[in-house]
KOLKOLPA-337676 format. One record per residue (C-alpha): residue number from 1; residue in three letters; y, z negated, x negated. Coordinates in nm, 4 decimals, always signed. Example, Ala and Ser with C-alpha at 12.3 -4.5 7.8 and 13.67 -1.06 7.14 Angstrom:
REM KOLKOLPA-337676
NODE  seq  type        py        pz        px
NODE    1   ALA   -0.4500   -0.7800   -1.2300
NODE    2   SER   -0.1060   -0.7140   -1.3670
This chain:
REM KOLKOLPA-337676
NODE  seq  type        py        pz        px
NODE    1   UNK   +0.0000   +0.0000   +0.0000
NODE    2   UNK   +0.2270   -0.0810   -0.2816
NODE    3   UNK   +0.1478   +0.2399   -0.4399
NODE    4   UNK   +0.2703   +0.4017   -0.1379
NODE    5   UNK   +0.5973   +0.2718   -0.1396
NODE    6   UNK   +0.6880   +0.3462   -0.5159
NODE    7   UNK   +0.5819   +0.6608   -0.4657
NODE    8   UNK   +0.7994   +0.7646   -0.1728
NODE    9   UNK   +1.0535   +0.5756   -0.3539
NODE   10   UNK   +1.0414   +0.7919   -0.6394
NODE   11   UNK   +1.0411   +1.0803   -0.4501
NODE   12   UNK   +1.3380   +1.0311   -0.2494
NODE   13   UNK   +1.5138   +0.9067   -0.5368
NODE   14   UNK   +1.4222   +1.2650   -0.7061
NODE   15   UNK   +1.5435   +1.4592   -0.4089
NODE   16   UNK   +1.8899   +1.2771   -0.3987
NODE   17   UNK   +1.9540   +1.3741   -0.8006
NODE   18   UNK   +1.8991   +1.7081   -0.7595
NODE   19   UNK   +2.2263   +1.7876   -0.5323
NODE   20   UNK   +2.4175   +1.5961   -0.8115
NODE   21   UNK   +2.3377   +1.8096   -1.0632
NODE   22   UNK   +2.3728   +2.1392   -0.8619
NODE   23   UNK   +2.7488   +1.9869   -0.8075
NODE   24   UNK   +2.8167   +1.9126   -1.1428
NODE   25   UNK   +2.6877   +2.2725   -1.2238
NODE   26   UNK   +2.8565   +2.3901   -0.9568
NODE   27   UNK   +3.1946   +2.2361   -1.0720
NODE   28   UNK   +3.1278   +2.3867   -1.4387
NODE   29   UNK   +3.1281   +2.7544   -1.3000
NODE   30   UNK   +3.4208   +2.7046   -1.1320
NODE   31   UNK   +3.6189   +2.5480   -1.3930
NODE   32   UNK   +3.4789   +2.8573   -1.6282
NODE   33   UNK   +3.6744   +3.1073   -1.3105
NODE   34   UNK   +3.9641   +2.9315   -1.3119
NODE   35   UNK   +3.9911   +2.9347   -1.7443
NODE   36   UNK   +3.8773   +3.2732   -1.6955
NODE   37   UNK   +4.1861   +3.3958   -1.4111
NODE   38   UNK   +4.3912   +3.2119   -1.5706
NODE   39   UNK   +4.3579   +3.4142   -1.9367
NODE   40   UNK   +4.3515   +3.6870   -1.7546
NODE   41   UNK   +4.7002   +3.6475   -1.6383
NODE   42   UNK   +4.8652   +3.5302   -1.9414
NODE   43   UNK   +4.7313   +3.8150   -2.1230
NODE   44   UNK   +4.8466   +4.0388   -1.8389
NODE   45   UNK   +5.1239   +3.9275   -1.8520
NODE   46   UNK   +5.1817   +3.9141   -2.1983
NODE   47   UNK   +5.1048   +4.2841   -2.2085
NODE   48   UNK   +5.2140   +4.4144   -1.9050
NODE   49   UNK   +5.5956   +4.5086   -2.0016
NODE   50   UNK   +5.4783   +4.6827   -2.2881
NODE   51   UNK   +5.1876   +4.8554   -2.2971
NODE   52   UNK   +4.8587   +4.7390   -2.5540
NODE   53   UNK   +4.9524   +4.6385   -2.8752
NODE   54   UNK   +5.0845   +4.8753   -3.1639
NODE   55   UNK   +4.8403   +4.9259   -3.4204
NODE   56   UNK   +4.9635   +4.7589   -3.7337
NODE   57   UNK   +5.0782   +5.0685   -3.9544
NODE   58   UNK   +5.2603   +5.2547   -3.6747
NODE   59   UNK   +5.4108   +4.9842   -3.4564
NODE   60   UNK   +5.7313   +5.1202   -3.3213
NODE   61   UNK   +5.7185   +5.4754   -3.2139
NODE   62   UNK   +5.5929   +5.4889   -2.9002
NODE   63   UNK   +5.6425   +5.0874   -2.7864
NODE   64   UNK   +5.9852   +4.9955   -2.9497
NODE   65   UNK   +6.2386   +5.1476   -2.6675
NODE   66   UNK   +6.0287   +4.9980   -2.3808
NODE   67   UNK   +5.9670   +4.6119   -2.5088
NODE   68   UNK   +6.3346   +4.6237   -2.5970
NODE   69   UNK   +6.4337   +4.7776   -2.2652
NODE   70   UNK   +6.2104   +4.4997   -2.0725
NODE   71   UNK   +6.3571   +4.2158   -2.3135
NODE   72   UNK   +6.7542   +4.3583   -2.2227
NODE   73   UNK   +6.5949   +4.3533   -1.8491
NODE   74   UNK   +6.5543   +3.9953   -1.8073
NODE   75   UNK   +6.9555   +3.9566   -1.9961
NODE   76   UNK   +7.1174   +4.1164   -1.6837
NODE   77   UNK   +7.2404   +3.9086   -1.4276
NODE   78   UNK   +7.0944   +3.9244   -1.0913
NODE   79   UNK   +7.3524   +4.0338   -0.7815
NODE   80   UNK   +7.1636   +3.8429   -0.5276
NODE   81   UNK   +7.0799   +3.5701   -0.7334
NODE   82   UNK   +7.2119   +3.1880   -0.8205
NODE   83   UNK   +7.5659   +3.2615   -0.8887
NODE   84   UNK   +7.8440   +3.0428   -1.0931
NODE   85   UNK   +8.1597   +2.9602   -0.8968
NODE   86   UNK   +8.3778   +2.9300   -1.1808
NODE   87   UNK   +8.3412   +3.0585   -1.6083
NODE   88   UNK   +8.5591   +2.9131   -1.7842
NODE   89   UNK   +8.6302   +3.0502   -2.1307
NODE   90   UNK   +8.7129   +2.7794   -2.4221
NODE   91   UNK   +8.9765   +3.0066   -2.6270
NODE   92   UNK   +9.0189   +2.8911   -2.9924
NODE   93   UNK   +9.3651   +3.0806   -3.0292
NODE   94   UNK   +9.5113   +2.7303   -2.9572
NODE   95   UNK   +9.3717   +2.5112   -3.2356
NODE   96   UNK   +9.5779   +2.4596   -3.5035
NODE   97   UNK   +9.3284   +2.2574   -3.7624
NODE   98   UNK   +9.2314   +2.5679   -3.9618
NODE   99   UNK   +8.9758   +2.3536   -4.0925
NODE  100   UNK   +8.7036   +2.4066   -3.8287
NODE  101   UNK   +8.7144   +2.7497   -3.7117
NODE  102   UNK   +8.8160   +3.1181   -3.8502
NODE  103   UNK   +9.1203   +3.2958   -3.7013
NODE  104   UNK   +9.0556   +3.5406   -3.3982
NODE  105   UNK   +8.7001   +3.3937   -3.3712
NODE  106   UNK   +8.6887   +3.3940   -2.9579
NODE  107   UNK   +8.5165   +3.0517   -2.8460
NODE  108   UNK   +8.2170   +3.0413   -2.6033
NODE  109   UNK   +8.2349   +3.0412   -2.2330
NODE  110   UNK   +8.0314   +2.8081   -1.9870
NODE  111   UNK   +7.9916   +2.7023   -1.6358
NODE  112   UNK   +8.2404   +2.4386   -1.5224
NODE  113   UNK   +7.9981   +2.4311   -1.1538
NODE  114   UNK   +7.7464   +2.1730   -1.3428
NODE  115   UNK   +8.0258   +1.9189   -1.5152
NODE  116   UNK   +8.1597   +1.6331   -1.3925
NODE  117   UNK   +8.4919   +1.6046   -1.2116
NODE  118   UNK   +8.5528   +1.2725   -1.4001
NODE  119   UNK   +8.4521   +1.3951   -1.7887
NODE  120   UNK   +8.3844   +1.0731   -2.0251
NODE  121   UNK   +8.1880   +0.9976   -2.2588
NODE  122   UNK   +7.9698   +0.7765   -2.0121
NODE  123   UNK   +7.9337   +1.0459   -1.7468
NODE  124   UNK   +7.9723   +1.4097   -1.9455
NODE  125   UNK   +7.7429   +1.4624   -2.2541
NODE  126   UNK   +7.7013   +1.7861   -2.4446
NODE  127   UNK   +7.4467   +1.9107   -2.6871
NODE  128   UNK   +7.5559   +2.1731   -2.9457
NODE  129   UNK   +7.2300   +2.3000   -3.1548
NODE  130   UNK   +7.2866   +2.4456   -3.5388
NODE  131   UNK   +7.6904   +2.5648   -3.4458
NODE  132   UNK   +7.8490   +2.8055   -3.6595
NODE  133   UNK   +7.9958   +2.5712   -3.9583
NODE  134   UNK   +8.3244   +2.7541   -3.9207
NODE  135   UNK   +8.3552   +2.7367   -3.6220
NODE  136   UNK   +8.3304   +2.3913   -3.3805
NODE  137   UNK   +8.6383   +2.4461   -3.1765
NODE  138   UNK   +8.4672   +2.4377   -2.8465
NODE  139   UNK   +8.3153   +2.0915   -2.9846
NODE  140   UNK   +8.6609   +1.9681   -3.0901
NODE  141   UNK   +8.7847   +2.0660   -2.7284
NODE  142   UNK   +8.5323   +1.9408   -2.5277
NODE  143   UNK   +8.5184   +1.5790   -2.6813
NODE  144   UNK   +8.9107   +1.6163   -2.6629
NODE  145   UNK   +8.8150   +1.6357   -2.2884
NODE  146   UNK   +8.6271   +1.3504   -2.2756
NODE  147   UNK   +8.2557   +1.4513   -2.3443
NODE  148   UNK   +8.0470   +1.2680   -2.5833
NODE  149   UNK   +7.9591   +1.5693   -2.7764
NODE  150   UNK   +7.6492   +1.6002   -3.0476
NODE  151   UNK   +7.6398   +1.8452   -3.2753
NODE  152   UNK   +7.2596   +1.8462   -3.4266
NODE  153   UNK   +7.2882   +2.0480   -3.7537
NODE  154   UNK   +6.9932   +2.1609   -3.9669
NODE  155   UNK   +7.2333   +2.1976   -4.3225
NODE  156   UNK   +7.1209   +1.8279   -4.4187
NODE  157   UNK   +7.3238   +1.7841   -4.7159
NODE  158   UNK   +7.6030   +1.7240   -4.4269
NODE  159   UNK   +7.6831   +1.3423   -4.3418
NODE  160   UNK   +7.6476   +1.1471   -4.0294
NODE  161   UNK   +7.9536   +1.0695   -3.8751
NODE  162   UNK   +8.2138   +1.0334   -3.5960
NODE  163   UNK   +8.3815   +1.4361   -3.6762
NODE  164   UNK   +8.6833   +1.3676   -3.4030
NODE  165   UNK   +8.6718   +1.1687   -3.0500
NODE  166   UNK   +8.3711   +1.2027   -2.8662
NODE  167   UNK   +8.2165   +1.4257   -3.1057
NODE  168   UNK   +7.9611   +1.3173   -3.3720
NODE  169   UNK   +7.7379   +1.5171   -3.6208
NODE  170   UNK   +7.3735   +1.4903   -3.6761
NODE  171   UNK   +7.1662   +1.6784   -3.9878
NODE  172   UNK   +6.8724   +1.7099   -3.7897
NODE  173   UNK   +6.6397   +1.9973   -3.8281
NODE  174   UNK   +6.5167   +2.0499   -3.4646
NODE  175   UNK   +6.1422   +2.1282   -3.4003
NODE  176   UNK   +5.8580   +2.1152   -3.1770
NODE  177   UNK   +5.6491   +1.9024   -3.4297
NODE  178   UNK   +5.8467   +1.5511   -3.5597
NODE  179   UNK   +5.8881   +1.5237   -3.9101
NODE  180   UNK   +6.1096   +1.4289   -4.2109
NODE  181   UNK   +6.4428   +1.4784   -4.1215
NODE  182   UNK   +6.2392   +1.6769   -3.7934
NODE  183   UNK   +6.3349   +1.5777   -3.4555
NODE  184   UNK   +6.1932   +1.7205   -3.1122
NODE  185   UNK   +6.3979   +1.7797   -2.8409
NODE  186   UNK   +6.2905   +1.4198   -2.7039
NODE  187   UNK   +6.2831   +1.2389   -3.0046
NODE  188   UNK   +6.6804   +1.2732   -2.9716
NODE  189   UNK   +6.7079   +1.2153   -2.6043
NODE  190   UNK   +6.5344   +0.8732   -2.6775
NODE  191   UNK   +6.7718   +0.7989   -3.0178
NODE  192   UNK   +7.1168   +0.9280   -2.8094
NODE  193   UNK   +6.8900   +0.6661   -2.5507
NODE  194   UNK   +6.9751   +0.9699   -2.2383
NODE  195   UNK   +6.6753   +0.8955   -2.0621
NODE  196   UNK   +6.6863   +1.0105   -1.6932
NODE  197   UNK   +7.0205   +1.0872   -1.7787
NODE  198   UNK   +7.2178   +1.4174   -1.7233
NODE  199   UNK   +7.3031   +1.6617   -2.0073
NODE  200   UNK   +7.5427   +1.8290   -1.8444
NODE  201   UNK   +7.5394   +2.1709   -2.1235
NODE  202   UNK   +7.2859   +2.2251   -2.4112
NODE  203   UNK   +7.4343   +2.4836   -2.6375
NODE  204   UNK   +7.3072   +2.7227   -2.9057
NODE  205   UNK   +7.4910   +2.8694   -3.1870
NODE  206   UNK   +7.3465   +3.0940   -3.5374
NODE  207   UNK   +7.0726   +3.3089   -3.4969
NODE  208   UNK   +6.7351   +3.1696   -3.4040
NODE  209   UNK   +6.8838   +2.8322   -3.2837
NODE  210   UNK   +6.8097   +2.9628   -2.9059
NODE  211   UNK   +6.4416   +2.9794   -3.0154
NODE  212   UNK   +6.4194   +2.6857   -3.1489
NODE  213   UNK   +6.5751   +2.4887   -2.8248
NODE  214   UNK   +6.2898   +2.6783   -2.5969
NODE  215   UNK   +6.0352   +2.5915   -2.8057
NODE  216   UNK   +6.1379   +2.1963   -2.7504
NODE  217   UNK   +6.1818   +2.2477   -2.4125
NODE  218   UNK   +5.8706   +2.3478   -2.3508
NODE  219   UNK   +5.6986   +2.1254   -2.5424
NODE  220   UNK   +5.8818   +1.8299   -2.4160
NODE  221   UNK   +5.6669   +1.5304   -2.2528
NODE  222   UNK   +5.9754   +1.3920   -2.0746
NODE  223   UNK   +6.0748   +1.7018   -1.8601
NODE  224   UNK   +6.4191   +1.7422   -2.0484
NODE  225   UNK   +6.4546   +2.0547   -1.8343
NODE  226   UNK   +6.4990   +1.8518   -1.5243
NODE  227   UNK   +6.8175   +1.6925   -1.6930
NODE  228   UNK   +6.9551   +1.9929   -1.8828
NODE  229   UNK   +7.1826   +2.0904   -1.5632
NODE  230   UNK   +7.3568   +2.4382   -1.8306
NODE  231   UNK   +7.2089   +2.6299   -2.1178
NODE  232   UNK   +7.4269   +2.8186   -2.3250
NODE  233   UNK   +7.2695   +3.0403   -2.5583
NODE  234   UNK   +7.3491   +3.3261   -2.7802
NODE  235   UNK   +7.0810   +3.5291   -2.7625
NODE  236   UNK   +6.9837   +3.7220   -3.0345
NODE  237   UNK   +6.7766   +4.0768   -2.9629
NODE  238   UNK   +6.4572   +4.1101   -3.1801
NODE  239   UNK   +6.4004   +4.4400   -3.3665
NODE  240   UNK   +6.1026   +4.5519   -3.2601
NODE  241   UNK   +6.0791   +4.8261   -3.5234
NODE  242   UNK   +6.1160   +4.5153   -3.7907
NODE  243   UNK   +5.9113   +4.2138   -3.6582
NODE  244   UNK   +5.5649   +4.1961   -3.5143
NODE  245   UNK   +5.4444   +4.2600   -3.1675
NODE  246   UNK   +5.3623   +3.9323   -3.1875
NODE  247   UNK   +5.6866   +3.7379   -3.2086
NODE  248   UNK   +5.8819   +4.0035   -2.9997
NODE  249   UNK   +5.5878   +3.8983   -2.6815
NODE  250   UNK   +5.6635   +3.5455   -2.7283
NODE  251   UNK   +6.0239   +3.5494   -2.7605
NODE  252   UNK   +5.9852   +3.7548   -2.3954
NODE  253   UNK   +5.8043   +3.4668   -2.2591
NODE  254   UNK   +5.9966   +3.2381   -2.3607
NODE  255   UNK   +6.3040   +3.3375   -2.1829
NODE  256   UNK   +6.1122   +3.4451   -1.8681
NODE  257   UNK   +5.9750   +3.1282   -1.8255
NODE  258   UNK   +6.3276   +2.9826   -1.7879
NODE  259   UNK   +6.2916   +3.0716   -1.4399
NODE  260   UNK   +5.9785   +2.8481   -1.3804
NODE  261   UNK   +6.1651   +2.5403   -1.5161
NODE  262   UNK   +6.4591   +2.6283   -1.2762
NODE  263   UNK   +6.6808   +2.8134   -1.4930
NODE  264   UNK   +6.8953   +3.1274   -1.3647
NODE  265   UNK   +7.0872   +3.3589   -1.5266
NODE  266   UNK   +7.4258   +3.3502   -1.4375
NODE  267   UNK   +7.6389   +3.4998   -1.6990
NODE  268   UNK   +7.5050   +3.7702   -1.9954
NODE  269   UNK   +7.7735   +3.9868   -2.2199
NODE  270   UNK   +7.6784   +4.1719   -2.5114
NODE  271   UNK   +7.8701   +4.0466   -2.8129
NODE  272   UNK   +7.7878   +4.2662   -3.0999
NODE  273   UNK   +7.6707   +4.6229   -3.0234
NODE  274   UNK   +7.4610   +4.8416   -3.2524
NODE  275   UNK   +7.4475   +5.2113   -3.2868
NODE  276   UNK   +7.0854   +5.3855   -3.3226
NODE  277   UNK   +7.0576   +5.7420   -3.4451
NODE  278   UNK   +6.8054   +5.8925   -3.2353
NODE  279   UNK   +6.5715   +6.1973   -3.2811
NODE  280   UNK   +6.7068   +6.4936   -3.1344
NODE  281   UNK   +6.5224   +6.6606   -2.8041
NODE  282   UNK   +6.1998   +6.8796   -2.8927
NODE  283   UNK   +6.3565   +7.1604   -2.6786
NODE  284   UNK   +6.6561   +7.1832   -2.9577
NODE  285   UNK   +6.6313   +7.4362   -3.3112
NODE  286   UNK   +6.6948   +7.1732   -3.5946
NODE  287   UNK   +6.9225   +7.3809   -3.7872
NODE  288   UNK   +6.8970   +7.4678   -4.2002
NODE  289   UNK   +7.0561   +7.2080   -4.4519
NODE  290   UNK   +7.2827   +7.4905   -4.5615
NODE  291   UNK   +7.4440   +7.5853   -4.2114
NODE  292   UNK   +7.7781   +7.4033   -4.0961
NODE  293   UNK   +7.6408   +7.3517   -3.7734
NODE  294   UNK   +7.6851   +6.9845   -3.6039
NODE  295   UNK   +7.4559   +6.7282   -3.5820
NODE  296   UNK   +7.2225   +6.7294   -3.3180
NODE  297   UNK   +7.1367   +6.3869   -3.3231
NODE  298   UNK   +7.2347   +6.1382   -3.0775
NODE  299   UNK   +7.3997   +5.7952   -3.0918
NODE  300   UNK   +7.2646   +5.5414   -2.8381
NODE  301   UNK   +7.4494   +5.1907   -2.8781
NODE  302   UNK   +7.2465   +4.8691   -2.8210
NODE  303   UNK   +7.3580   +4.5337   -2.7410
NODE  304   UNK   +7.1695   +4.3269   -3.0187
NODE  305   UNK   +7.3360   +3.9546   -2.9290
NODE  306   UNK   +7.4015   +3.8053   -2.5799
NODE  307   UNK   +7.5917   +3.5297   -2.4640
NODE  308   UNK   +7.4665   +3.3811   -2.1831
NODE  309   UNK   +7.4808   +3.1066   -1.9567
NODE  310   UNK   +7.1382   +2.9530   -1.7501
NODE  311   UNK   +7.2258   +2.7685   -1.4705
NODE  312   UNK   +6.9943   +2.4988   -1.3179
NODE  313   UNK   +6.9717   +2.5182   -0.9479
């Protein structure tokens, strides 16, 4: 009689493990889908505005003019989009310290809809990432207004210090990974102690600063973005004749993915055009070395550096 029991014991104790592992199984394929869809769409997407990759001798005939046409794409403003009610342009034609800024050097321009109607330095703070040495006037003029101003510097032979009111220089090298002398993007939100606090405008100044920032923000384990109320970046164009597929893809995801963390595009002006020979049509008679005739090459111009202005909405 006892053997009975055990038995039927065991044998109902065998048919209730087997749905348990049939759900664990089960759960393993679908977590292999969902890694599988969701690979699938990055690399999609990482592809999709530019055809497959280049191969690595001959990278930037056929895929140059389109990656750089899709990268310009997402620098244009959209009409029916998040809109800024008033840009205001900080001029430095009125500063008269020669000391901080070249002559006829125009200053940036930013959204006045995301700071405060009350600027101090308790309720207005402003982050200004590797700024042109010769040039801090906006810096100067917006801790003259009452923001607390940082300026976070990678030239580290600089000194800390209070520069003029408000505004205060860090040599910090800014990066994704902390370091020596290497802060992340929340590593200084925790020294400047702005937890939960607004930053009112993040800005970017020599070339590959603006990378640098989105690579922080992404990366950041407090959600800086939800904070950051204005980015202003100078956007720098990447060659895509001179760097890798590689980098120029990233870069492009980078800034499209400002729109996930509630970023829009509100202001974009080309600051520096560049001219581009280009071949001339196949339908055209190249003509001898010898003859006077004209060129018949063309001259495209290309915006290489943007300034623009992401607003959080």
């Amino acid at each position: 009689m006892t053997t009975k029991k055990q038995t039927t014991f065991k044998a109902r104790q065998f048919t209730t493990s087997v749905p348990r592992d049939g759900l664990l199984i089960y759960a393993f394929i679908v977590t292999l889908l969902l890694f599988r869809n969701m690979y699938k769409s990055f690399t999609s997407e990482r592809v999709a505005f530019a055809g497959p990759a280049p191969p690595d001798d001959d990278r930037s005939l056929p895929y140059a003019p389109l990656v750089e046409d899709d990268f310009v794409r997402l620098l244009t403003v959209a009409k029916d989009g998040v809109q800024c009610r008033e840009i205001q342009h900080v001029s430095t034609k009125t500063l008269n310290d020669r000391r901080f800024t070249k002559v006829g050097l125009e200053g940036p321009r930013i959204c006045s809809d995301s700071l405060p109607q009350d600027m101090s330095p308790r309720t207005c703070r402003i982050y200004s990432i590797d700024p042109s040495p010769d040039n801090i006037f906006f810096e100067l003029k917006m801790g003259r207004r009452g923001c607390r101003v940082h300026l976070i510097t990678n030239i580290t032979d600089m000194n800390y210090g209070r520069i003029r009111n408000n505004s205060f220089l860090y040599p910090l090298h800014l990066s994704p990974q902390p370091g020596n002398a290497h802060y992340t993007l929340d590593n200084f939100i925790n020294l400047m102690s702005h937890e939960l606090k607004n930053i009112h405008i993040v800005k970017t100044g020599v070339n590959a600063s603006e990378w640098r920032l989105l690579n922080t923000l992404y990366s950041s384990r407090i959600q800086a973005w939800k904070f950051i109320q204005q980015l202003r970046m100078v956007v720098h164009v990447p060659d895509p004749k001179s760097s890798t597929f590689e980098d120029f893809s990233y870069k492009y995801l980078l800034l499209k993915g400002l729109r996930s963390l509630g970023y829009h595009l509100v202001y974009s002006q080309p600051l520096i055009l560049e001219k581009e020979i280009l071949s001339p049509p196949s339908n055209t008679t190249v003509p001898d070395l010898d003859s006077n005739a004209p060129d018949l090459g063309m001259v495209e111009i290309k915006p290489k550096i943007y300034e623009t202005i992401w607003l959080k909405a």
